[in-house]
C-alpha positions, 0 to 999 in steps of 0.5 A: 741124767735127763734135761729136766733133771739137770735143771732142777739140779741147777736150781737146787744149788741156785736156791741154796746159795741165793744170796751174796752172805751164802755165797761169800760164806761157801767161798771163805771156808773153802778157802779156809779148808785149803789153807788147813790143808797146806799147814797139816804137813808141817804140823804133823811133823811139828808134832811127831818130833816131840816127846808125849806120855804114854796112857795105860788103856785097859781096853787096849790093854785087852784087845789084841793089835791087828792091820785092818787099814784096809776095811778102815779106808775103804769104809771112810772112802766109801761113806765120804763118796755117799756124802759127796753124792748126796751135797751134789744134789742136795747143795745147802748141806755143803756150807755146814760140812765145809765149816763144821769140818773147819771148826773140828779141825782147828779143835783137833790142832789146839787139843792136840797140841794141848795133850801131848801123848805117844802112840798106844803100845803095841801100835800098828801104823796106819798109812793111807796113800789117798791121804799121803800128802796131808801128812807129809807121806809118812806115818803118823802116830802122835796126834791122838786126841780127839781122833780125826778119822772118827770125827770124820765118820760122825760128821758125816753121819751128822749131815746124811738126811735119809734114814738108810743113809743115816743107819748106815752112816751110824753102823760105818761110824761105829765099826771104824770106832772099833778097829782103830782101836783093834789096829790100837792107833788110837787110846779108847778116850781118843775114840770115845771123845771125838763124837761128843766134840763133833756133835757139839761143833756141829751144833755151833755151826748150825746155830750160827747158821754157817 
């Protein structure tokens, strides 16, 4: 990266957080999101040690259970390192991230605790050693609606600005819809649910302007 690169780079994140308000906001939902980070063991373990319901799913009901952690993880990281690259050098998409990524998160810990359901029949674990410690280095199998791994493919998607990165983005998202449900770790409703809440946070924070 040549010199005047990285001073135009300087700039761009000088620009974007030009004011105290910006400033004190980037700094509170970071904290904010280590906070959730250092709670997600002892609620998922609050959660697995309970009793939930069992859906009948037709669509499970007529897909068959594969492994596919594998292409799943490696879509999910592979679309989260595209994000990363793109908020370095465009920064004011950082702050909205960071807080929409907030909101989903306390979303998912009210519905979840709210819907309390059992894995899918015929479940195959999904278990990511990159993300072993959020959740606790065990498997997790009860928290189901609305799926985060879906959320986390349309968040991303929501805040990509060039129109490859957003087809791509949408074809990521799409394909890790369909094999979590190949894997069967989520109910069709999970997967189906999560867009429309995360379009709608997203939507929150921007007209908040955070």
């Amino acid at each position: 990266m040549t010199i005047a690169a990285l001073y135009k780079l300087k700039q761009n994140w000088l620009n974007a957080y030009d004011t105290s308000l910006k400033r004190v906001k980037l700094l509170i939902g970071t904290i904010l999101i280590v906070a959730i980070i250092n709670i997600l063991p002892s609620f998922f373990r609050t959660i697995e040690a309970r009793n939930g319901v069992v859906l009948n799913d037709w669509v499970l009901a007529h897909l068959p259970a594969y492994d596919v952690s594998v292409p799943i993880f490696a879509i999910i990281w592979g679309m989260g390192l595209l994000m990363a690259v793109r908020a370095f050098y465009k920064p004011s998409v950082c702050a909205t991230y960071i807080w929409t990524l907030i909101l989903i998160c306390i979303a998912r810990f009210i519905s979840i605790t709210l819907v309390k359901l059992d894995p899918p029949a015929g479940m195959v674990p999904l278990v990511d050693p990159l993300t072993g410690y959020f959740y606790g280095h065990a498997a997790i199998t009860k928290d189901l609606f609305f799926s985060g791994h879906t959320s986390t493919m349309v968040l991303i998607y929501l805040n990509l600005e060039k129109k490859t990165d957003r087809i791509i983005g949408f074809i990521a998202a799409a394909v890790v819809m369909f094999l979590l449900l190949i894997q069967h770790i989520h109910y069709t409703m999970d997967v189906l649910a999560a867009p429309v809440i995360v379009y709608c946070l997203y939507r929150f924070a921007r007209a908040l302007d955070l």
